[in-house]
C-alpha positions as CSV (number, residue, x, y, z in Angstrom):
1,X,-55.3,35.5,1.2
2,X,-58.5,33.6,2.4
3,X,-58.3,31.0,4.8
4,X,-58.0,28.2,2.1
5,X,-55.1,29.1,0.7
6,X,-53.3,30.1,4.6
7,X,-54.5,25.9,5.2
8,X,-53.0,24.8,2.1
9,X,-49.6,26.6,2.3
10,X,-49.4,25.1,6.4
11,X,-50.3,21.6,4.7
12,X,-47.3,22.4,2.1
13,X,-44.8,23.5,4.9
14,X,-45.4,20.6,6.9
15,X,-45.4,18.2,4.4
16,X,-41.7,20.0,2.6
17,X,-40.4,19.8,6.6
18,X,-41.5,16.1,7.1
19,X,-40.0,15.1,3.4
20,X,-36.3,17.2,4.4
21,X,-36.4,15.1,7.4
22,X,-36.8,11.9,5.7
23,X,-34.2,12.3,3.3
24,X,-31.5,12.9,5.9
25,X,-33.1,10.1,7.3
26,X,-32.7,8.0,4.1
27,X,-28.8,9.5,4.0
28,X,-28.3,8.1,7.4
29,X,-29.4,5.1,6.7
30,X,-28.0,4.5,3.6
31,X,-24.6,5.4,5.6
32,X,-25.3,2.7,7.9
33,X,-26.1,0.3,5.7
34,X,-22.4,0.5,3.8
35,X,-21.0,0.3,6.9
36,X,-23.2,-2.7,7.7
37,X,-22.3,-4.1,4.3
38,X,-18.5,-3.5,4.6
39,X,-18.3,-5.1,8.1
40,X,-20.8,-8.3,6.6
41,X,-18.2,-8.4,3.8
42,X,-15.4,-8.6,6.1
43,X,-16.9,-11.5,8.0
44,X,-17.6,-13.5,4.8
45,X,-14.7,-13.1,3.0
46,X,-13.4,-14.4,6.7
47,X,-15.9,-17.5,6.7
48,X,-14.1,-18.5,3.6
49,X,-11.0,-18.7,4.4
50,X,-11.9,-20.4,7.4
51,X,-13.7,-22.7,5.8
52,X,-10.4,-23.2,3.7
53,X,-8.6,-24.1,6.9
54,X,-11.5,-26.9,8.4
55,X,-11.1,-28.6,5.0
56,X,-7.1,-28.7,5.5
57,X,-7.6,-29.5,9.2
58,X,-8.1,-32.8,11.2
59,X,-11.3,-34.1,11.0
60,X,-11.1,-33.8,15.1
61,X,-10.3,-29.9,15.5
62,X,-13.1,-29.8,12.6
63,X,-15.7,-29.8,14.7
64,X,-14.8,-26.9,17.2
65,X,-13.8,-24.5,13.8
66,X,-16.8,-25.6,12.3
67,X,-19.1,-24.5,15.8
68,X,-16.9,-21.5,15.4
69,X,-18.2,-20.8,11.5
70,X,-21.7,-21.6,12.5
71,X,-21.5,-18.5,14.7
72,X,-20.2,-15.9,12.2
73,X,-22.6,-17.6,9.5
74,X,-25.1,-16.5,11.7
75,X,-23.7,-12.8,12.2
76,X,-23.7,-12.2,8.6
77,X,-27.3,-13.4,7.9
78,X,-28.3,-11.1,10.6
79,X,-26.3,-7.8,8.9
80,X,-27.8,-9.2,5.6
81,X,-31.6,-8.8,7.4
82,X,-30.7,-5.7,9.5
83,X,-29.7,-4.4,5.6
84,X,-32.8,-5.8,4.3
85,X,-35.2,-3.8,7.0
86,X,-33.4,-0.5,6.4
87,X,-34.0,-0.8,2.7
């Protein structure tokens, strides 16, 4: 075997090693992401009926329930770009 073809098979190996770790990389990830998305899911379908509840609320207590939405609002657009980035 000349030294080419001991190079080429070393380039192979690496690059089969580097692509195995990847894809249980891209498994774990993947993984992640559902359970991202499930939890996201839970908080929206939450946000809704919350948002339900402000609309059959006193305008008054609105305002503290609607600070309150605000805050899980911005907990799911954060999942949706933590999602985004592992895509």
């Amino acid at each position: 075997m000349s030294e080419q073809e001991d190079k080429l098979k070393q380039v192979l190996k690496r690059l089969e090693k580097e692509r195995d770790e990847l894809k249980l990389q891209a498994g774990l990830a993947k993984l992640e992401a559902r359970d991202d998305w499930d939890e996201i899911e839970k908080k929206l379908e939450g946000l809704r009926g919350r948002l339900k509840v402000v609309g059959e609320e006193a305008y008054e207590a609105s305002g503290d329930v609607g600070a309150a939405l605000d805050v899980v609002a911005d907990e799911i657009k954060a999942g949706f770009e933590r999602i985004k980035k592992m895509m």
